[in-house]
Structures are given as C-alpha cells and as structure tokens.
Phi, psi and omega in degrees: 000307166320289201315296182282003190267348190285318183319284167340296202283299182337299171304333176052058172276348186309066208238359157201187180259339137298314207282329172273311190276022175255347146333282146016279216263323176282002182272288156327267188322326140308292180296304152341326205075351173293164202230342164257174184191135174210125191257127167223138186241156192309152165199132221247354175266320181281337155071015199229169148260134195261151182273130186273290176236168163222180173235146168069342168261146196278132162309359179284298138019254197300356177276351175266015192280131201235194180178075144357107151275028187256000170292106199282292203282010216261110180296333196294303221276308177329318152307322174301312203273356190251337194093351210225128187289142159258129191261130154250139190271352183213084179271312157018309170228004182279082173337334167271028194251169192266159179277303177317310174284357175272314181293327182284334210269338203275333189287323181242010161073038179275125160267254186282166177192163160242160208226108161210131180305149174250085183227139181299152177291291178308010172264357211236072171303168170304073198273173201287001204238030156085043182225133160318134138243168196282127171271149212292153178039060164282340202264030182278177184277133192126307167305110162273125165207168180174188166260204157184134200224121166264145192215153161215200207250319182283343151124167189262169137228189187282338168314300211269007153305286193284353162290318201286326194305308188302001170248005155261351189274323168271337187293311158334283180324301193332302172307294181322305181292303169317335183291318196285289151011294166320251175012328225247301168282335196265331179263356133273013165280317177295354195245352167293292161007266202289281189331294183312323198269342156268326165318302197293321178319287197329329188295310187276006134295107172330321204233163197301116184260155186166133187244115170219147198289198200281352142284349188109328214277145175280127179261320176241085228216156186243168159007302221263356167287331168280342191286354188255013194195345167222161192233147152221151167005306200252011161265173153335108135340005180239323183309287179313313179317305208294309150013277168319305166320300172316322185294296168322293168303335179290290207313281208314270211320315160344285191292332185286332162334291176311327196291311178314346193000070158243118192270026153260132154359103177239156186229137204219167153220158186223141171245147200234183180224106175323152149298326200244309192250351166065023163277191177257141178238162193216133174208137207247114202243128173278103198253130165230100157345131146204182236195104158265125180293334206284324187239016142096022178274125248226162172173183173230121167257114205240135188261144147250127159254162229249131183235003167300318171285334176297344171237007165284303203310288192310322182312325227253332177302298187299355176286318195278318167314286162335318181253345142314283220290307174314305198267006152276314149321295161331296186289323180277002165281323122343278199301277187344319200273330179284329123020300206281313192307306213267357173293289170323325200270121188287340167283149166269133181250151165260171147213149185232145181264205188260012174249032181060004165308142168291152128286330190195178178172156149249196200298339177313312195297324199290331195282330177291350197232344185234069188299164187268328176260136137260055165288160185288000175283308207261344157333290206282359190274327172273337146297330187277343181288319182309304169332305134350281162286331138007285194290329192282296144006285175311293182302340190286310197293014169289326198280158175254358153336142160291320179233137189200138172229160173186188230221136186227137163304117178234198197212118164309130174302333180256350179238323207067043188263146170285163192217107130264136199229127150261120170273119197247103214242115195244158163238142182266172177205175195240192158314340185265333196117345232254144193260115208245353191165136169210148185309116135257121202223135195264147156234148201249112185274321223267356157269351164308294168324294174317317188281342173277343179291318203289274170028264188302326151315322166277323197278004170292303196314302173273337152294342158315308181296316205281327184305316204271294201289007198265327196290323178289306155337290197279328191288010167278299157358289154296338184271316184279319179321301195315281215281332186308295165345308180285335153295324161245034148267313184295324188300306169311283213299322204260009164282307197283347168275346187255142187271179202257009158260003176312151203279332169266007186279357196248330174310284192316285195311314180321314201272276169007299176261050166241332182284318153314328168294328150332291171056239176269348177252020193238324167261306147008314188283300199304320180312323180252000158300304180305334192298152195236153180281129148289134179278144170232178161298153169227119237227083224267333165306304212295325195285323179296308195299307161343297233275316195298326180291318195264338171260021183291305149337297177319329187243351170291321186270026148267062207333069169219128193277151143247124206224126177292103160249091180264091209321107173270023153248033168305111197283149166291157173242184185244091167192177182290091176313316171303294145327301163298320160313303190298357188268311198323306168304307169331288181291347161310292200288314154347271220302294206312314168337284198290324172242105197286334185269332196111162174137234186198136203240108151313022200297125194236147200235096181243146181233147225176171162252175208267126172281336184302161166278352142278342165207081175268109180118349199219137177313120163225199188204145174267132158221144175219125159233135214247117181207147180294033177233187259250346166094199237182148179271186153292309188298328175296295174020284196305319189286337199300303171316011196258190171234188211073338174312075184256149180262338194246091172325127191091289166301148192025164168331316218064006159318290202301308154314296149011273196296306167280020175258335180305318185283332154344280188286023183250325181280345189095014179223182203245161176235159182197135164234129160278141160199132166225169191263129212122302186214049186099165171214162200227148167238152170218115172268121163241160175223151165294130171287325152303026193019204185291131182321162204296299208280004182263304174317321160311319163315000000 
C-alpha cells in the first residue's frame, strides 16, 4: 500500500479519488479474494451518497446509484457515519438500503457484502472510549468521506470484516494525505495566481510602482521601476552609476518619509537621474503604509509619477506670466500713449466693426456724433450725422478695394455749421484675412477749399495784374519800336556818310549801341508779355471737378448749384491744368455773378472734331459753362474780352475774360459766347488734344 501511494505522488496522480483508491482496491481484492467492488462518495451539492466507480461493475450501474443521507436507518449512511465496516448479509431485499443500490446489487446477482467507510483520519476525533469518531462538520467542502461495498459471488464473512479494518485505516491516511497534497497544490496555485495578477496590476500601472518592505529594500517593483532601479552586468558604467544613484537617493527620501510617521496617503517628490539620457528627472512620489496580515510585515507602497515636463511646463508658465504681464504693461503704456495721440490729433478718426457699429472715436469724432449739450437740435443733428456716415460706410464696402476715399456731408452739432469731409476709410484684418473692423479718419476739405479758392484767386488776380501789365508793356513797346526803327535807320545812314576818323563818328557810335540796347530791352518787355506754361497730359473732368470743389461751399451760400455732365471718354489733352484751372474758375464766379438770387450753372464736357476755324480738322474737346442768370446785353457783349472791361462797378479788374481768352488762344483754341437777355449766357471753350502748335509754343 506505501509503495503504490508513494508510486502515485512521485507521479503526482493525486488528482481525484479513483486514481488513489483504485490502486487499493484492486491490491485488497486480490488478496481477500474478493471479486466485486463499488465506491460511493459524499457529494456535498447533493447531500447524498454517489455512486463513483466499480470493479466487476458496469459503469452505467454505478451512476445510478444514489444513498440519501437523510435515510437515518440506511445501514450504508451508518457506516459512513460510525466509522467502523459492517457486514450485510442480504442488503438486496433489505428496505432499509436505499432502492437505488437495492436495484443495482439486484441487476448484478450481488449477495451478502461488507460496507467499510472512506473517512480522512483529520475528519475523525478521538472519543472517550479511545475510537476515533467523526468530527463535527465533516461533511464541509473539500473533505473526502464515502463507502466502499465489497463482494463475492460465495458470500462475505466475518474474517474478511476484520480483514477491511486495517484498510480503512489506510485508506483514510491515503485519503488525509491526498487532501493535504490537494489543499497544498490548490494554495499554491492560488498564490501563483494571486502572485501573476499582482505582477500584471503592478504592470498595468503607467507610472513606476514599488513595494518595499520596513527596510527600505525593494520586494516588488514593475516595468517602468526597473529602468530606474535595477541594472545588470551588461548595462553601462554609467547606466549602473545612475542606478545606484536612483536607489540611494529614493532609500534616503524613503527613510526621511518614514520618520514623519504619518499613515495617510502623502504625495512628496523626490529627483533622479535617467539611467539612459543621464538628465535630471522630478517624479512626484504617492507614498501609502501596508501591512501583510498573513506574515505580520510591515511595509510601503510608493507610486512615482515622472512630473518633469509638468514643472518645466509651470516653470516656462510663470516665465510667460511674467512676459504677459511685462506685455501687458507695454501695452496699456501704448494704448495710453496712442489715447493721448488720437486726443491730440485735430480729424476726427471712428473705428467701426463690421456691422457698421462705432467701436471708438476720438474727441474730434465725439464732437460730431457725440455731443457734450444735449439739446434736442444738436442730438438730432449727430443721429443724422451717423446716419449719414453709416450709409456713406455701406457704400464705401461696395468697392473691394481695401483702402478708400470719398467725401460726406456732416453738420456741426453746436453751430449747424455744414462740413465737408474727406474720408479715408482703411480695413483692419486679422491673422486669417478675415476684415475685423475699419479704420476712418475725416477731414474737413471745405476750409481746405476755401483756403485753395482765395489762393487761386489771388493768383488770378495777380497774373491778371501781371497780364494787364505785361499787355501795356508790350503796346508801349510796339508803339516806341515803330519810331526807334526809324531812328537806327537814320543813324545807319549817317554812319555810311560820316568817315570813321571823323571828329563826330564816336558820337554817332554812341547814339547807335544805345539805340540797339533799346532794342534788345524793348523786346525783353515783348518777350515776358509771351511767357507760356509748361504743358502736360491733362485730365480735363478732374480739372472741372477740382476747379468746381473749391468754390462749391461759396456758391451754395449764394444758392446757386452746380451741375456736371462730363462725358467720361473725354480724352487728356495737352495742356497747363493750371491755367486752365484759373480760366474754369473765372468763369464759375462769373456765372455766381450774374445770379444774385441764385440758380444754376450747368458745365458740360464733350469730345469730338472741333468746327471752329482755328482748329477745324483736329481732335479736340469742349467745355460750355451755362447759367440761369439775367444774360449780356448785346452792346456789352462785343466788350467783354476787352480788358479794364467790366460789367460789375467796383469789382475786379476787368481782367479776367481778357486773360482767360489769352490762355485759351495760347493752347490753341478758341472761346466763344451765347447770351440772351433773361435766360442765361453760355461760354464754349474748344482746345485741340495735342495742345498748342510747336511754334506758338516756342513763342
């Protein structure tokens, strides 16, 4: 029996209870001579005995066999329960055998048997009268207990009774010792287990995890813990230095932590050294006390998370706080300083978003759209001025231009004075393209204008003076040249009669170069009579409009409109926009002249070939300016060109028509006036587009 239970463990067969007790049994049945065998073991969901296995028996047989143990009188549960084999002599027909094992014993012609219990020796105490009995709760999970039913075909005795005690008796060790064996493989396999699924938790934790006991020593450490703590033979001298390091410096921190003996959760840091790039690592370490209960050990468990870029990062935050804050300061040291600028600055600038709302303004702007009284006059005068500008806003974001100017009627809030404003309209953009708001900045053109009409005015005024006086020049000039001519004639004549040793010929030469120096200063005079303008291309609309723009204020408060139909595929010509500006402007205030009352002066532009007879056959261009006023008589008519020539006593020179048909006819064209009395006067300026011929220029 030793032999084969020793065979069995070598073998590690322990693996149910046929594979130990069929060994046994066929060893007992030998010897005994016996020829059946049937095993039934406790089964603890069922609460019975089962039939397991047999010898001489089919197996179909033994499964049906069941035995209750709640059958009190059942000799079989009796034996389980007394410990001690029994011989039956006719269980077959005995009623108190369970029917299932009476139908099986009945199936296999089975007669007389003995019964010897299968119970572990540690399930079995000691009773007073020196015999094992069954200990309390045998029947727990785990616990092998059962029968065994022996048989032969010539019938049992009481001999092979007392042959079964020493075989139940082994049979028990047999069982106890399997139990333990079980017991014994089953807690280490559970503590392999238990052991993998803690290796794998530690693993499936991100950050370098370690258990080390009341020394410090590590007992458990995962993946990302060795690369920081353990080295081998075949790393680096440098690797193993950092190694070392890492170890030393955690154990110091380790022990001063423990010293603090505080048992919650503390979260510390402690700094290392890669092992691989040898930099400094900051790892924010989660320290938790435990306690193995099974061997009373004391110990720590420390999480490190690697928190170095997380304090570079908060290092490089406060640098960048630190350079906000600098560039916050700039900036309102800025803003303040552009604030003080835009105070200062006499246009008014707005900004607007992009649903035409103001956004800003400076006090220039505030005074036209914000007034300091609120009265109901000047209230409604900065809503209509917004309005106003609004619209003018709309129209400028038609064009796609980026930058744009044109020009808006506004009202002073405090005089109701009208304003002309040129508008300079900028779009802002963002990092994307995206138009996020724009910039405007105003200007008031119409003393701009004013200051340019008086201007041009005086400079009429005074080439008028310079006109008149250059025209009296030359006709004293022609009038003294006539008799002077006549004067170095005689003088030549009286050179070819006087010889040149003569005691008066030094007269005579005298009178000679004095008279040529008339001359030459006599043509001098004609000569700054003649000065001419350098000519360029010219844009002859741009010029009416100009010319129309400066006196436009001027003639509104005289109520009198002006109204443009300028042809725009009026070709440039070639001539002195300056000049020409001074005739257009001449004839505007003319026009403003005659109707005292008000009305309207038409200017019209047209391009064409020319009918006049001086310049008949050539590309030219027209202007007619046209007015509602009271018209020329005929007898004035004739005069007006002439100069000193005036209609208005008192006023001006009488110059101005004068002058401006010299500059007309200077360009190479012609002026001509329509007038009725009544219903207006018309002037028609024609010019050549090649300007004045080469040789009138040269004049």
């Amino acid at each position: 029996m030793a032999d084969v239970l020793e065979r069995h463990e070598r073998a590690g067969t322990f693996r149910d209870p046929r594979e130990t007790l069929e060994p046994l049994l066929d060893e007992l049945l030998r010897t005994l001579g016996l020829e059946k065998a049937l095993v039934l073991l406790y089964d603890e969901s069922r609460a019975a005995l089962v039939g397991t296995f047999g010898i001489g028996l089919s197996d179909a047989v033994v499964r049906d066999v069941v035995v209750p143990l709640a059958s009190g009188d059942d000799p079989i549960v009796a034996v389980l329960r007394s410990g001690h084999p029994q011989r039956l002599a006719d269980p077959a027909h005995d009623d108190r055998v369970a029917s299932s094992l009476r139908e099986a014993l009945l199936k296999t012609g089975t007669g007389s048997l003995v019964a010897a219990p299968l119970r572990s020796t540690t399930d079995r105490a000691m009773g007073q009268d020196g015999k094992r009995k069954p200990a309390p709760g045998w029947e727990g999970r785990g616990d092998w207990a059962g029968v065994v039913l022996l048989s032969r075909a010539s019938g049992v005795t009481a001999t092979d009774l007392d042959a079964l005690v020493p075989f139940a008796r082994e049979a028990g060790e047999v069982l106890s010792y399997r139990r333990d064996v079980a017991m014994l493989q089953e807690t280490s396999e559970a503590h392999a287990i238990e052991k993998e699924w803690l290796w794998w938790m530690a693993n499936g934790v991100g950050d370098a995890l370690l258990i080390t006991d009341s020394n410090n020593d590590i007992i458990l450490q995962n993946r990302r813990a060795e690369l920081l703590f353990r080295a081998t033979d075949e790393d680096s001298a440098g690797k193993r230095r950092a190694v070392w390091m890492n170890n030393f410096l955690f154990t110091a921190a380790l022990s001063t932590w423990n010293l603090e003996r505080t048992g919650a959760t503390r979260s510390r840091e402690v700094t290392l050294v890669d092992p691989i790039e040898g930099t400094e690592l900051i790892y924010e370490v989660i320290t938790t006390p435990a306690t193995n209960f099974r061997v009373g050990m004391r110990g720590t468990v420390s999480v490190l998370k690697n928190v170095t870029e997380i304090r570079h990062i908060g290092e490089e935050l406060v640098r960048g706080q630190e350079r906000l804050e600098t560039a916050e300061e700039e900036v309102r040291t800025e803003r303040d300083r552009l604030d003080l600028i835009l105070r200062n600055v006499p246009n008014a600038i707005i900004v607007v978003d992009n649903d035409n709302q103001i956004i800003s303004m400076n006090p220039a702007a505030e005074r036209m759209f914000k007034p300091e009284t609120t009265t109901p006059r000047s209230a409604h005068t900065a809503v209509a001025n917004d309005a106003r500008f609004t619209s003018f806003l709309a129209q400028l974001r038609l064009d796609p231009a980026s930058s744009q100017r044109g020009e808006v009627i506004l009202n002073d809030p405090r005089t109701d004075e009208r304003l002309d404003m040129e508008v300079s309209a900028t779009e802002v953009r963002d990092s994307r393209g995206a138009v996020i708001a724009i910039v405007s900045v105003m200007q008031d053109i119409g003393r701009l204008r004013e200051l340019e009409r008086r201007r041009l005015e005086q400079v009429l005024f005074d080439s008028e003076k310079l006109a008149a006086t250059g025209r009296l020049a030359a006709s004293i000039a022609h009038e003294i040249n006539n008799p002077l001519e006549a004067v170095q004639n005689a003088l030549y004549l009286l050179q070819q009669r006087i010889a040149a040793a003569g005691s008066d010929r030094e007269y005579l030469d005298i009178a000679v170069r004095e008279t040529q120096r008339m001359s030459r200063i006599l043509r001098q005079m004609l000569g700054f009579y003649r000065q001419a303008e350098a000519v360029s291309d010219t844009d002859v609309n741009a010029l009416i409009e100009e010319a129309a723009g400066l006196v436009g204020k001027r003639l509104r408060e005289r109520g009198v409109q002006v109204v443009r139909e300028l042809d725009a595929r009026l070709p440039r010509i070639r001539a002195s926009a300056d000049q020409l500006k001074q005739v257009v402007l001449n004839l505007l205030l003319n026009a403003a002249d005659s109707m005292p009352k008000g009305g309207t002066i038409t200017v019209l532009t047209t391009a064409g070939g020319a009918s006049e007879a001086e310049v008949v056959g050539r590309a030219a261009v027209q202007i007619q300016v046209r007015d509602t006023g009271d018209g020329i008589p005929d007898d004035v008519l004739a005069q007006i060109f002439e100069p000193f020539f005036s209609t208005k006593p008192g006023k001006g020179t009488g110059l101005g028509l004068w002058v401006s048909q010299g500059i007309v006819q200077s360009h190479g064209g012609t002026m001509r006036v329509r007038s009725r009395i009544g219903r207006g006067t018309t002037f028609t300026i024609t010019l050549p587009v090649e300007g004045p011929p080469i040789d009138a220029r040269a004049a």
